[in-house]
C-alpha positions as CSV (number, residue, x, y, z in Angstrom):
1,X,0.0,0.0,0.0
2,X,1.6,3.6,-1.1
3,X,1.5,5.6,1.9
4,X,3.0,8.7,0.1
5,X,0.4,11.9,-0.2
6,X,0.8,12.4,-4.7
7,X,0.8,15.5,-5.4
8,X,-1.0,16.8,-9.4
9,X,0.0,19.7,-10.8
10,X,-2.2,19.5,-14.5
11,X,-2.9,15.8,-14.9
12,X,-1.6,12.7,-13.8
13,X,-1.0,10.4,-16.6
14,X,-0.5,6.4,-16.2
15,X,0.9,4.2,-18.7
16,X,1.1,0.4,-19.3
17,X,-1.6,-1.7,-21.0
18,X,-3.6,-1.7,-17.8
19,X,-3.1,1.8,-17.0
20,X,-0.8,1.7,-13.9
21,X,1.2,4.2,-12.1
22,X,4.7,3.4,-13.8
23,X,7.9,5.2,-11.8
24,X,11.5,6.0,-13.3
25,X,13.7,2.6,-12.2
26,X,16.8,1.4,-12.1
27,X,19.8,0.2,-10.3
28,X,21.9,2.0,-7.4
29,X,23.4,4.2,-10.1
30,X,20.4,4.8,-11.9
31,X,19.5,7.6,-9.0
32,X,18.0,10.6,-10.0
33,X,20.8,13.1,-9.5
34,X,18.9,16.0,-8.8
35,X,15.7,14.6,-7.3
36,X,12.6,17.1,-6.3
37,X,11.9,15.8,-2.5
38,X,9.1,13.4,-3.2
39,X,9.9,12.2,-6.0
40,X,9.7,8.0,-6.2
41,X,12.3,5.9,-7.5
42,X,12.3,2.1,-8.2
43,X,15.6,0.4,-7.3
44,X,16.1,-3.0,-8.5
45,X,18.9,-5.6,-8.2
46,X,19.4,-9.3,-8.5
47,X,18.3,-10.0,-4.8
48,X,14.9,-8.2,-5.2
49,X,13.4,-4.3,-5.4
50,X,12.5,-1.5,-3.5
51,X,10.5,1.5,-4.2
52,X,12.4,4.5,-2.6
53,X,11.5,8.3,-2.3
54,X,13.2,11.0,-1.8
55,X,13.0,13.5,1.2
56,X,16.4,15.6,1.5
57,X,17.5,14.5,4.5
58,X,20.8,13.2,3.3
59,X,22.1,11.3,6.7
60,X,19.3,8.7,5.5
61,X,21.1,6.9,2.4
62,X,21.6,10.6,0.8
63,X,17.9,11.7,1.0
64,X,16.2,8.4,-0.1
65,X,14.5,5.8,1.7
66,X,12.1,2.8,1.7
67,X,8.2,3.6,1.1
68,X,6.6,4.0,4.0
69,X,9.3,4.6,6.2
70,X,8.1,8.5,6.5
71,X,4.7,7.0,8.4
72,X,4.8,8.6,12.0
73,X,2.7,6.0,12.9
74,X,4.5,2.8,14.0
75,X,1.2,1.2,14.6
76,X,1.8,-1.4,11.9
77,X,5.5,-2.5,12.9
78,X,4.8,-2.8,16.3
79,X,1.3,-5.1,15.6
80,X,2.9,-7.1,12.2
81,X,3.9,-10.4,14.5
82,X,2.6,-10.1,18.3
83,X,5.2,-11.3,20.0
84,X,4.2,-14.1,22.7
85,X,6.7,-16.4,23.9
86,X,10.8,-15.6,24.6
87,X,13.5,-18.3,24.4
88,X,17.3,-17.9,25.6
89,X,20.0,-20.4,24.1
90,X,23.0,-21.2,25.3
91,X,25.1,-19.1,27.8
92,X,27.8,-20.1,30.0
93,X,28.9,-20.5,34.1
94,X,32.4,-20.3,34.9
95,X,34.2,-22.5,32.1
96,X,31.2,-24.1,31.1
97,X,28.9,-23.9,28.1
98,X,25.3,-24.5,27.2
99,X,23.5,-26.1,25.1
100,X,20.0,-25.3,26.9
101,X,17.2,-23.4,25.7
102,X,15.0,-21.7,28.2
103,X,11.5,-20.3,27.6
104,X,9.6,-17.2,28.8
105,X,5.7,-16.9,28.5
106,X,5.7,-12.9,28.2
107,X,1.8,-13.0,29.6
108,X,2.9,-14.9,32.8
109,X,6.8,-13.9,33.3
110,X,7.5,-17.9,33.5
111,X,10.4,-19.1,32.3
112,X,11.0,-23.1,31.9
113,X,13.8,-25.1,30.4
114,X,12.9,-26.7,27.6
115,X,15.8,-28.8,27.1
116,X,19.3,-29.2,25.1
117,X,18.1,-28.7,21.5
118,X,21.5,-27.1,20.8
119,X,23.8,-29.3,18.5
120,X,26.9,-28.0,20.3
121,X,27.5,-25.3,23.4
122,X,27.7,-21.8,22.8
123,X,29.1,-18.7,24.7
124,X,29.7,-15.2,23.7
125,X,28.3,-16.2,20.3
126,X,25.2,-14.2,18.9
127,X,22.1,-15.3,16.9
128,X,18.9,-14.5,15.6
129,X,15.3,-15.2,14.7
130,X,12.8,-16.2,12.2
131,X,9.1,-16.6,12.5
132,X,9.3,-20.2,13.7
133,X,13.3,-20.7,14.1
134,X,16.2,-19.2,16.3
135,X,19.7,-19.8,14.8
136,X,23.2,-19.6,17.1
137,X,25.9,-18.6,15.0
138,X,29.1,-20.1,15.6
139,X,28.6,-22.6,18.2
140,X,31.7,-24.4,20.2
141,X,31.8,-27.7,17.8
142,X,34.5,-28.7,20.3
143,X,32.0,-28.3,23.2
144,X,34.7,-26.2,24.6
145,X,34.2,-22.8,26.6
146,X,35.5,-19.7,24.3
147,X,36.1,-16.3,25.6
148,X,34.8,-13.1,23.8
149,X,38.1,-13.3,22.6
150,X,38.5,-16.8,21.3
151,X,37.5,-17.3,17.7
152,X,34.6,-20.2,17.7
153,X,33.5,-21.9,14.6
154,X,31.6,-21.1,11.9
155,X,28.9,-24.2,12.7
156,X,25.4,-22.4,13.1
157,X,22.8,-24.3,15.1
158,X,19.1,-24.6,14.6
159,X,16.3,-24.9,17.3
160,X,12.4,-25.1,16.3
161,X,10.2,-22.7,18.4
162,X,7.1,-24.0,17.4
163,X,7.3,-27.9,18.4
164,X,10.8,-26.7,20.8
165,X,12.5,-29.5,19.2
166,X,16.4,-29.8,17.7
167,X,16.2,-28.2,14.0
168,X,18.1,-30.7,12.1
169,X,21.9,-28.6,10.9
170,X,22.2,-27.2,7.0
171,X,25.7,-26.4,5.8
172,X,23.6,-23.9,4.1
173,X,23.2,-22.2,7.7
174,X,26.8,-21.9,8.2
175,X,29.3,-18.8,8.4
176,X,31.9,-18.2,5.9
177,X,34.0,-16.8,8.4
178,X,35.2,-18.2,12.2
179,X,34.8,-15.1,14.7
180,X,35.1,-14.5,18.0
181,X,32.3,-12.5,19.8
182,X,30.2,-10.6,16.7
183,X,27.1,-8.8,16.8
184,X,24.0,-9.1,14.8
185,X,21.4,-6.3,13.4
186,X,18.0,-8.0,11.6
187,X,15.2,-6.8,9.8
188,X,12.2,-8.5,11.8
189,X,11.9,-12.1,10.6
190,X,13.5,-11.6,7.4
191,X,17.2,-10.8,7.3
192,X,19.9,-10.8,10.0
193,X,23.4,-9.2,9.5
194,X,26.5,-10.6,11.2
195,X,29.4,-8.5,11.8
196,X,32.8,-8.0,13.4
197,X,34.4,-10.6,16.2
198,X,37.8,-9.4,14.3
199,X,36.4,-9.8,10.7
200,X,35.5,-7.0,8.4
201,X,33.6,-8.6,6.4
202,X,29.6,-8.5,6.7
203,X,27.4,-11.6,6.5
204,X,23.7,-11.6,5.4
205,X,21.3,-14.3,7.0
206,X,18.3,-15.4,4.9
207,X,15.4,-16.6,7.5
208,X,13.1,-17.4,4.7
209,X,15.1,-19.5,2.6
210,X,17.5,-20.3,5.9
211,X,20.9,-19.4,3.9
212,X,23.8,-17.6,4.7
213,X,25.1,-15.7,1.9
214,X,28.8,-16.7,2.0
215,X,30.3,-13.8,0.0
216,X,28.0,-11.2,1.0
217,X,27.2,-8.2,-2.1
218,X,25.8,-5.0,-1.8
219,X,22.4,-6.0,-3.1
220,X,22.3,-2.2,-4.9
221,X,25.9,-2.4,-6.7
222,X,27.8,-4.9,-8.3
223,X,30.4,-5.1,-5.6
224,X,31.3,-7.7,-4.0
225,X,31.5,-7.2,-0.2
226,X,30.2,-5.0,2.8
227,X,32.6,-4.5,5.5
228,X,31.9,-3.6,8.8
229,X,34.2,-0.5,10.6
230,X,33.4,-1.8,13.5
231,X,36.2,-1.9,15.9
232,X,35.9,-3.7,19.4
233,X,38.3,-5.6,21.6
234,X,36.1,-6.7,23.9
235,X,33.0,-8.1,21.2
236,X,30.1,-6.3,19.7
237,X,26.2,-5.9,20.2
238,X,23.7,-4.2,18.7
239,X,20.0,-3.0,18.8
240,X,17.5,-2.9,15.6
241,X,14.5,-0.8,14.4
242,X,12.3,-1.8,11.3
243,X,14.5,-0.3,8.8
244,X,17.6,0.1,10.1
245,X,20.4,-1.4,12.8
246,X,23.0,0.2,15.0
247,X,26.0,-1.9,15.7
248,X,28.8,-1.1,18.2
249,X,31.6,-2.1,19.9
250,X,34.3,-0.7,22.5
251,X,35.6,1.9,20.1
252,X,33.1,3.1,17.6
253,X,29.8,2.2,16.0
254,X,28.0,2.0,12.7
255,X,23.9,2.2,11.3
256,X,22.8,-0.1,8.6
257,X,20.5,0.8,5.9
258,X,18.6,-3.0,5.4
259,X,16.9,-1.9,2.1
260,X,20.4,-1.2,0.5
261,X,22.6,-3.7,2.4
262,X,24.7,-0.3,3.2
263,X,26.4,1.4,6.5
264,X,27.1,4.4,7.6
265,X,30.2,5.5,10.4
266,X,27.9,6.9,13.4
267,X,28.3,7.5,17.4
268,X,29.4,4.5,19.4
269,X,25.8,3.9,20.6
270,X,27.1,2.0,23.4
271,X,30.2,1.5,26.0
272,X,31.1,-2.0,24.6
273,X,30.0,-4.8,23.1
274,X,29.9,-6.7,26.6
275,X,27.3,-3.8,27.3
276,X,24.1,-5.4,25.4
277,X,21.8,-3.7,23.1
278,X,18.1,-3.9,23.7
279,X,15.8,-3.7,20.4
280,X,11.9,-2.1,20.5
281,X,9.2,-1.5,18.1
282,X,8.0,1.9,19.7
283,X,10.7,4.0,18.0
284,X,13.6,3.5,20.8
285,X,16.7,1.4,21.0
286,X,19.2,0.6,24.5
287,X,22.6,0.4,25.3
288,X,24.8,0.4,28.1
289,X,26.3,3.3,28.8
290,X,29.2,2.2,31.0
291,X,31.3,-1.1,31.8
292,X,32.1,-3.6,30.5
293,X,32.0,-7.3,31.5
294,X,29.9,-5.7,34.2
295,X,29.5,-2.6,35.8
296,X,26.7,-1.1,33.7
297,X,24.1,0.9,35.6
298,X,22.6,2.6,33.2
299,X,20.6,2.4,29.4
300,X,21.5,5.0,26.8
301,X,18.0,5.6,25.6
302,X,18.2,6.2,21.8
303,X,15.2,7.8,19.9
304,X,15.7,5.9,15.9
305,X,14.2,9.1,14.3
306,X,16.7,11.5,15.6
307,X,19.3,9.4,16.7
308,X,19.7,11.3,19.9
309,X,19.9,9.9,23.6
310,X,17.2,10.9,25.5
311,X,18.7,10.4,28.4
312,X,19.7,7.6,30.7
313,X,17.9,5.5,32.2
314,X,18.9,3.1,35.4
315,X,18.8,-0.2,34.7
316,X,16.0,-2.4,37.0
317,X,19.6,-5.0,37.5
318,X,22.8,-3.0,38.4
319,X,26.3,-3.8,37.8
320,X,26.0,-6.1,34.7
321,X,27.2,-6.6,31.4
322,X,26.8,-9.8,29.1
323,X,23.0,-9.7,29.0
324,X,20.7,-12.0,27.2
325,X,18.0,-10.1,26.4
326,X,14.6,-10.2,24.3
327,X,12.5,-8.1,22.7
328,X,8.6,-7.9,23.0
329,X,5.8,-5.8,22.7
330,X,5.3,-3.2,25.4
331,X,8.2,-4.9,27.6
332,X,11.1,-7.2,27.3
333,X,13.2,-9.4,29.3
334,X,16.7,-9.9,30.6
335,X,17.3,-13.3,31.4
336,X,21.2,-14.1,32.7
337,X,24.3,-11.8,32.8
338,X,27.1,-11.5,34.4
339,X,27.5,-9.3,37.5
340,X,31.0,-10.4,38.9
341,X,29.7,-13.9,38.4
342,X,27.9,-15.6,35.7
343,X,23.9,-15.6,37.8
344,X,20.4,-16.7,36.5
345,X,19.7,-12.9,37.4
346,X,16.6,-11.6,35.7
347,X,14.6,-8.1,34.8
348,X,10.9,-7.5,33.4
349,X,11.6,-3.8,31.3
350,X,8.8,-1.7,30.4
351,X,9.2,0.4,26.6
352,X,6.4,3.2,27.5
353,X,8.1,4.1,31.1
354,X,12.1,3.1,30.7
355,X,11.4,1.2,33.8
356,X,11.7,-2.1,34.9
357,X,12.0,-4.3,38.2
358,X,13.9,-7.3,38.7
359,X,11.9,-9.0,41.3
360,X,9.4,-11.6,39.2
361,X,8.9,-14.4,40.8
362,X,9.1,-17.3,38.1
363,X,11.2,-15.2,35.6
364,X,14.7,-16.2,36.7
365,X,16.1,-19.4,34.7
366,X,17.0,-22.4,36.6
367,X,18.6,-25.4,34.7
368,X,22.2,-24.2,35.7
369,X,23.8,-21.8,38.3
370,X,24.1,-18.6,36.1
371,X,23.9,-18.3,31.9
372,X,25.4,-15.0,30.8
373,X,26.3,-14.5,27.3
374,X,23.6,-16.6,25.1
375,X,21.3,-15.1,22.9
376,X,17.4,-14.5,22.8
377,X,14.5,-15.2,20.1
378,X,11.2,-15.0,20.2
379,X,7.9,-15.8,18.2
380,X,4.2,-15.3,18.0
């Protein structure tokens, strides 16, 4: 559905054999040069199109962006999956890893194990979620613990949210590169982007056809690669809004444009990338705004249409770092971190206030004696 006002000066003339709106198109290139603001654009590549438009504000992708991303309204975002049901993979306690998946009930606050559905342990790893799957990229195939330093392997593991069941491995699934702690940005259900643990080099996760596009393109140009400035030494994290991602580590941070597979050098949005970002579909992403391992206090609270902090807010579970954290509808979850030790520590976090409590009875994992440093999914 257009959502843009069209504005007639004389007549509006279609075209085509059945008389439909037809709009100048092309590849990256193919850009008007001088565009009026409002004027529509269809880009196309191999990997699909998107109709853009162009409003002058040239820190998005030089003035252009996707249809519909002007909508004040983020009704439809927020209300596209209703998000019911939380599950945290992996994680670690002391020098040992996980292969457990835990799940939340967001209406009750409950959180069960629901077994070891991981093929192999993971810890500081990162992940990420379709409709009916959550992926772990590069799991410990030598069921060994890794630091945030170690590289792992590029083995990704499957678990089935649906039935909760093992998700039989693809090589399909599987990283081109090994890494040690990366972070990942995604686009809802659809897409996920993997990035730095010490490579430059960007990869693109399919959650539709479940593929990892080994040599990652720009899907707007004909080059080959995206690369990642990212520069951490202590891992990286992220948070992500419908059209865009903002990665960082312990030295700098980055946005992602999903339509165009393209980044952009911005503000380190966070301390470090053992300081966890926390994603939202009410037009605000979270980061830690000091520590590292632990010793965050606080949330940088940043609005995604200005890209401005709005202040910080304390966080409902002080002194911790390595969160595993969800994402939800009006509130999300932290379930694990690190705090000095590795604890089944837990927080309920409310979007509207920028409050939260960490006293839930029933929220608080407990298969093992702590589980900081897995990653979330989540499903309707």
């Amino acid at each position: 559905m257009l959502r843009e006002n069209v504005i007639v000066s004389g007549s509006l003339t279609t075209g085509g054999s059945t008389g439909q709106l037809i709009v100048p198109a092309g590849d990256r290139s193919g850009r008007p040069a001088t565009p009026d603001t409002g004027s529509l654009y269809l880009e196309t590549s191999s990997s699909g199109s998107v109709i853009l438009v162009y409003n002058g504000i040239n820190n998005i992708d030089a003035g252009w962006e996707p249809i519909g991303s002007q909508d004040d309204s983020r009704v439809a975002f927020k209300y596209r999956t209703i998000i019911t049901t939380s599950y945290t993979a992996g994680g670690y306690k002391d020098a040992s890893p996980w292969k457990t998946v835990q799940r939340t009930i967001n209406a009750t606050d409950q959180t069960v194990s629901v077994g070891d559905l991981m093929d192999y342990p993971s810890s500081y790893s990162s992940g990420g979620c379709s409709d009916t799957k959550l992926f772990m990229w590069s799991v410990n195939t030598d069921d060994l613990w890794k630091s945030a330093t170690m590289v792992h392997s590029t083995y990704t593991t499957g678990i089935n949210m649906v039935n909760e069941t093992a998700y039989a491995h693809q090589t399909k699934w599987d990283l081109a590169n090994a890494r040690d702690q990366m972070g990942t940005l995604f686009q809802e259900t659809l897409f996920a982007w993997i990035f730095g643990g010490s490579v430059a080099a960007v990869e693109k996760f399919n959650f539709v056809n479940e593929t990892m596009y080994l040599n990652l393109y720009n899907a707007y140009t004909s080059t080959n690669a995206m690369n990642s400035s990212i520069t951490s030494s202590l891992g990286c994290a992220g948070f992500s809004d419908e059209n865009y991602g903002y990665g960082y580590g312990s030295e700098s941070g980055m946005k992602l444009f999903f339509a165009t597979d393209t980044m952009n050098i911005k503000q380190q949005w966070g301390a470090s990338g053992q300081q966890k970002g926390i994603s939202s579909k009410v037009g605000k992403g979270y980061a830690g705004n000091e520590g590292t391992y632990n010793g965050g206090y606080n949330l940088r609270r940043w609005d995604y249409a200005t890209e401005t902090n709005l202040g910080n807010v304390a966080k409902p579970y002080p002194n911790c770092g390595e969160e595993n954290f969800t994402m939800g509808q009006d509130h999300q979850y932290m379930i694990g971190n690190y705090d000095g030790l590795q604890n089944n520590g837990s927080w309920k976090f409310y979007y509207g206030t920028d409050t939260g409590t960490s006293s839930v009875s029933g929220l608080n994992p407990t298969t093992h004696g702590g589980m900081s440093s897995g990653h979330c999914g989540w499903r309707a």
